[in-house]
N, C-alpha and C positions, 0 to 999 in steps of 0.2 A: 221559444227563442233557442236557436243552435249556439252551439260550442264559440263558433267564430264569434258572433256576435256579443255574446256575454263577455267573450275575453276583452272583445274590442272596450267592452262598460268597465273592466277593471282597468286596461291600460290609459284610460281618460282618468278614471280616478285618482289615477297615480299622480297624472300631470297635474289635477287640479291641486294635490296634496304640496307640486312644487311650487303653485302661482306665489300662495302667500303665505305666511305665519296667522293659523287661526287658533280661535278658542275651541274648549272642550264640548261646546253647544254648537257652536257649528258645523265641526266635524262630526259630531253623533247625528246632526243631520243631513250630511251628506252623505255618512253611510247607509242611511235611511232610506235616501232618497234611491241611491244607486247601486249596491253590492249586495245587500240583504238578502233582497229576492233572490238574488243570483245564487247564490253561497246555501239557500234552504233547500235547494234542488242536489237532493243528493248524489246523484250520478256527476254532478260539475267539478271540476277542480282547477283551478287556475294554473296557466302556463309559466312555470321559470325560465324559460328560456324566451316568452314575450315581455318578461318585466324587464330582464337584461336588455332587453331591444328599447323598450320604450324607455329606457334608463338612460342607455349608450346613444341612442338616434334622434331620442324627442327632447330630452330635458338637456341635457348635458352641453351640446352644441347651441341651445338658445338662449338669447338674455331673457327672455318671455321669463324663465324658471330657475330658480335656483334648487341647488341641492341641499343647502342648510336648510331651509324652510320643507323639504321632504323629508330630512332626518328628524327633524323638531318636530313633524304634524304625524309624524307616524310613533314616536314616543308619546306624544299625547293620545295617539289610537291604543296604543297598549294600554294605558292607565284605566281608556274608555273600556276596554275590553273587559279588564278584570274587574268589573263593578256590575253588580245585578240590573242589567238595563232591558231583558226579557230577550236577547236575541237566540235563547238557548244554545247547549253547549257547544251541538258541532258546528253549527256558522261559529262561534268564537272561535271554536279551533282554526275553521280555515281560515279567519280572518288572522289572528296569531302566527300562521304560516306565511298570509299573504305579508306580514309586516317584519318576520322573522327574512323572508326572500327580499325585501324592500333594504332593509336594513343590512344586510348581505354584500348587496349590490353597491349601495351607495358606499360601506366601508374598503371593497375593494377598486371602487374609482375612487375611492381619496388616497388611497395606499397607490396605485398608480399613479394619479397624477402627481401625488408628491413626488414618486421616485422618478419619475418622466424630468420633473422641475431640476432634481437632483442631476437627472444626466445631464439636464440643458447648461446648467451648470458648471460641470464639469468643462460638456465638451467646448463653453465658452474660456475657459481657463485654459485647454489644453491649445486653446488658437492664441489665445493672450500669450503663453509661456512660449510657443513655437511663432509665433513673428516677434517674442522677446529676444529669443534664442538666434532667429535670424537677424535680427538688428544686431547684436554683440556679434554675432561670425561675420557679417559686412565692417563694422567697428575693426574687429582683429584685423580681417583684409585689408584694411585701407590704413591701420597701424602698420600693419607689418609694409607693404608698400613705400609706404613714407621713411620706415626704419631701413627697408633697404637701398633708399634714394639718401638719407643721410650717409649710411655707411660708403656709397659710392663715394659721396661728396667730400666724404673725412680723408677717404683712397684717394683719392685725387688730388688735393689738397697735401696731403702727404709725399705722393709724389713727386707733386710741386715742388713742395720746400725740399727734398732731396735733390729731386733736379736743379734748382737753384744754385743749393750748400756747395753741392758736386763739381758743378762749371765753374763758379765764384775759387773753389779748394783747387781747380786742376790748373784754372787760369793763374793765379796766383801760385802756385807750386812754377811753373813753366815759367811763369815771370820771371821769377825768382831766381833758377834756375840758366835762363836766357840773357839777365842781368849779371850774372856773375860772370859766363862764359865772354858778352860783350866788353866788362870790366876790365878784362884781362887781354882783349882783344883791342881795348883803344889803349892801351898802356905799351904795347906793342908797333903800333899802328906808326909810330918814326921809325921803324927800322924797318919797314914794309911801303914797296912804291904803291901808286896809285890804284894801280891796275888791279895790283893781288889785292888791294884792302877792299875795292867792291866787289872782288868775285870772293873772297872770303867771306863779307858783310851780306854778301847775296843769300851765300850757302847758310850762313847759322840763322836767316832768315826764315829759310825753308825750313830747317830742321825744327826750330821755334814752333813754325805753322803748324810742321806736320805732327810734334807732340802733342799741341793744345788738338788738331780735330781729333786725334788718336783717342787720347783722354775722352772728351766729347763722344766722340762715338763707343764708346767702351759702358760710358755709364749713362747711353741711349741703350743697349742692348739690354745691360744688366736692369735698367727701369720700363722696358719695351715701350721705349716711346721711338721717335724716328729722328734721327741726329739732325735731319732739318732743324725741327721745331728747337733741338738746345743750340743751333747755331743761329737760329733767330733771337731766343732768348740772349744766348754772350754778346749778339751785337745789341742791345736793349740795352744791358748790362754795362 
């Protein structure tokens, strides 16, 4: 039997070591059956880098095998080992080797996979936190949006009531103002013909007008709005 082929009888061993959870009598006869011979040939020594394979390729990827049941059956190979069962020293030794590389292997796929699980983990958290992070900075967008659509609307608003205050204050100043100079102009008005009292009445007319748009236009400027719009509002008004 060559090299290849004996290793091929260890890497089956392996797999059968992961089918199931055996006893200390069955496992003494499978080593019986299968590795004994192998391992009494002294020039043979089994491949660490085929049990990594058959570790990584065969068992690990199939439901067929588990890896507790290869760490458990090869702990029971230990116990076998160190007990007088006649398979003399150096097969125990290699056998010892063979379950020292077993046990090797399977502890650094659990130490992986766990840290592998650990990354998956994380990088699950780091997607949780960053479309977290992007919901709160759409949230602020559409805060701040809305904040700056109230504040237009408060401006506005404000405005308004100035513009209102303003035309209501200028109309009523010029009223006021118009009403006195009329006062004094009908208290007069017998001692003036016809004529002169409507080209007078004309005039303070004008003058009247042209105050209140004056006014109006002054505090269209001063509010940049367009003296249309307060001469729409004073007639509303």
């Amino acid at each position: 039997m060559n090299k290849g082929e004996s290793q091929s009888i260890i890497n089956n061993f392996i797999m059968l070591l992961a089918e199931s959870s055996y006893s200390m009598d069955d496992i003494k006869s499978k080593v019986e059956d299968s590795i004994i011979a192998i391992y009494k040939d002294p020039k043979f020594r089994h491949s660490y880098s085929q049990i990594f394979a058959t570790i990584k390729t065969q068992i690990m990827p199939s439901d067929k095998y588990n890896i507790d049941f290869l760490s458990m059956n090869v702990e029971t190979l230990y116990d076998l080992n160190d007990r007088d069962n006649g398979w003399g020293d150096e097969v125990k030794n290699k056998i010892n080797k063979l379950c020292d590389h077993i046990m090797l292997e399977t502890s650094r796929m659990g130490y992986f996979n766990n840290q592998f699980a650990q990354y998956q983990d994380l990088e699950k958290q780091l997607k949780d936190n960053t479309l977290s992070v992007r919901k709160t900075g759409k949230k602020l967008k559409d805060a701040s949006k809305e904040l700056t659509k109230a504040q237009a609307t408060i401006d506005s608003l404000r405005s308004e009531s100035v513009t209102v205050l303003s035309i209501f204050a200028a109309i009523m100043l010029a009223g006021i103002g118009g009403f006195s100079v009329l006062g004094n102009f009908v208290k007069a008005v017998s001692d003036i013909s016809n004529y002169r009292f409507f080209i007078t009445a004309s005039f303070l007319g004008l003058i009247l007008f042209n105050v209140v748009f004056m006014l109006i236009y002054m505090i269209a400027r001063l509010t940049g709005k367009t003296y249309i719009l307060y001469v729409q509002i004073a007639t509303k008004i």
